[in-house]
Kinemage of the C-alpha trace (Angstrom):
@kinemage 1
@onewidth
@group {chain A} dominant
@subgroup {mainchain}
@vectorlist {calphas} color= white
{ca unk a 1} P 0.000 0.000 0.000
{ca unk a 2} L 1.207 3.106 -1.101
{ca unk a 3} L 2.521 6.168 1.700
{ca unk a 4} L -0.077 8.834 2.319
{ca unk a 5} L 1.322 12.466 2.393
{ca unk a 6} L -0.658 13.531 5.596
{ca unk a 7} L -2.139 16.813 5.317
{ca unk a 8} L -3.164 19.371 7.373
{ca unk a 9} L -7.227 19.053 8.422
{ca unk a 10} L -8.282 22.311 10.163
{ca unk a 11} L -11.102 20.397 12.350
{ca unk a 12} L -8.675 17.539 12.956
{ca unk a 13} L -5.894 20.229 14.287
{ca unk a 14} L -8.806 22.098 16.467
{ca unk a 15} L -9.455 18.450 18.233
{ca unk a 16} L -5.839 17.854 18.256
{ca unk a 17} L -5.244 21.340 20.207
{ca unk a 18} L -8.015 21.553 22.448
{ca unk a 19} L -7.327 17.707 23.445
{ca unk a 20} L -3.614 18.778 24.330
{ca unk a 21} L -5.283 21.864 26.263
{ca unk a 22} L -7.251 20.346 28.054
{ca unk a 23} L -5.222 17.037 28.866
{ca unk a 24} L -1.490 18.710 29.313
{ca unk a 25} L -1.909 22.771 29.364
{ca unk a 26} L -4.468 22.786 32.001
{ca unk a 27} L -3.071 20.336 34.257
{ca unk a 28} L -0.499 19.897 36.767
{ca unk a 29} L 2.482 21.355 33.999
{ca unk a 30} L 1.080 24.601 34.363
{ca unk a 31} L 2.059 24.716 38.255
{ca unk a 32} L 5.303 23.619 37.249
{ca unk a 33} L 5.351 26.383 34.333
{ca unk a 34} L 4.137 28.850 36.491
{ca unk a 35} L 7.027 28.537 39.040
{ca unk a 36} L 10.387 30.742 39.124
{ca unk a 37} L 13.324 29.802 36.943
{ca unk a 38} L 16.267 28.149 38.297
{ca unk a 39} L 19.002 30.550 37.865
{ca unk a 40} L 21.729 27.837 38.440
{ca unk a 41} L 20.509 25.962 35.580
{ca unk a 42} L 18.202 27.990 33.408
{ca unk a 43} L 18.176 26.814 30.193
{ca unk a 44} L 20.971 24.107 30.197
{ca unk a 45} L 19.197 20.653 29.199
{ca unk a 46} L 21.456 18.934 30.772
{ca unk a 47} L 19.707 19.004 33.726
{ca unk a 48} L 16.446 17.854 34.747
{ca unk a 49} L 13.435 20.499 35.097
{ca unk a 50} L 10.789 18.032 36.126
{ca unk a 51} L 10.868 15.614 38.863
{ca unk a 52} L 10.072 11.965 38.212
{ca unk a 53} L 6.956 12.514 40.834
{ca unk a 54} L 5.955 15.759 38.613
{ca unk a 55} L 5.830 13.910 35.664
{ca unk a 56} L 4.093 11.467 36.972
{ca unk a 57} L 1.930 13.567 37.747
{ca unk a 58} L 1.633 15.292 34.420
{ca unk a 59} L 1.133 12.008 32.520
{ca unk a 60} L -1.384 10.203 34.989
{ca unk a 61} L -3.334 13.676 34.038
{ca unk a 62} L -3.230 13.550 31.138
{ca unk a 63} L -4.318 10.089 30.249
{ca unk a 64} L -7.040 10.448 32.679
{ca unk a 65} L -8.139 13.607 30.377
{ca unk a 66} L -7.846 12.416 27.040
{ca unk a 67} L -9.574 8.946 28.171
{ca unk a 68} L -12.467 11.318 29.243
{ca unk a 69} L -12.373 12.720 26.261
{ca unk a 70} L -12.258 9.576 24.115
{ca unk a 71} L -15.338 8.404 26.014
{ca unk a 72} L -17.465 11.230 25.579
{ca unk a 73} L -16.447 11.277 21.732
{ca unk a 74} L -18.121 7.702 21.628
{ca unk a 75} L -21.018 7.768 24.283
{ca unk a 76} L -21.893 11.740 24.447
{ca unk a 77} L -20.689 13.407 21.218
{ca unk a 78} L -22.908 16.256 21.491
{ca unk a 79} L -21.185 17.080 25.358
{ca unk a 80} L -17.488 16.317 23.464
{ca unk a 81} L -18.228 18.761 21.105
{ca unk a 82} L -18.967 21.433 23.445
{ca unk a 83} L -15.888 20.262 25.572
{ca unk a 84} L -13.958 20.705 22.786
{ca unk a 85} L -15.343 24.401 22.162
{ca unk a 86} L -14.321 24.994 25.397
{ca unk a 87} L -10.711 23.268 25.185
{ca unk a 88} L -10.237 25.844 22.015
{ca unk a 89} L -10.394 28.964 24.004
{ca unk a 90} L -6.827 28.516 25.144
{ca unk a 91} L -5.582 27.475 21.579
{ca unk a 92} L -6.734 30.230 19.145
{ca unk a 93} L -3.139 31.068 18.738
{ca unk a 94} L -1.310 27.961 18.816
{ca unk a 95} L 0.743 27.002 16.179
{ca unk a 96} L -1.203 24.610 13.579
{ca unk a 97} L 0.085 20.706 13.862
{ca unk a 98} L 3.291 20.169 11.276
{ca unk a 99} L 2.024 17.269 9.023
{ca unk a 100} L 5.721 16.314 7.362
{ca unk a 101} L 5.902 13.842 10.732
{ca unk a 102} L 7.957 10.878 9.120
């Protein structure tokens, strides 16, 4: 079967962004995002900026949020759409989703 150049789908992008909103953005990452810099180690990647509990933390969120969101997709689309409207508040001026992902 031939490769499919993916392509960008505006709808598909909204979902995509208002899922990452409302699983990651609004979550526990935003505490640690909202917190001082490090001036020791600002900006070198060599060191670690999230603490195996955070991310923890940050992942067990997340899944937990785009589960909820999978399951209202299936068994209350008309409620997913309207969570989704609401997910796209914070993402009117995110960058759109690169589609030349190999």
């Amino acid at each position: 079967m031939p490769k499919r150049k993916m392509t960008l789908d505006p709808q598909l992008a909204a979902e995509a962004k208002s899922i990452v909103a409302l699983a990651f953005r609004n979550g526990p990452i935003e505490d640690i995002h909202a917190g001082k810099d490090c001036p020791p180690c600002s900006g070198k990647p060599e060191y670690s900026h999230i603490t195996q509990t955070e991310m923890k933390k940050i992942v067990k969120k997340a899944v937990d949020a785009v589960y909820k969101l999978l399951w209202l997709k299936q068994n209350d689309p008309e409620k997913y759409e309207m969570t989704l409207a609401f997910g796209n508040r914070y993402t009117r001026f995110w960058d759109e989703p690169k589609t030349d992902v190999g």
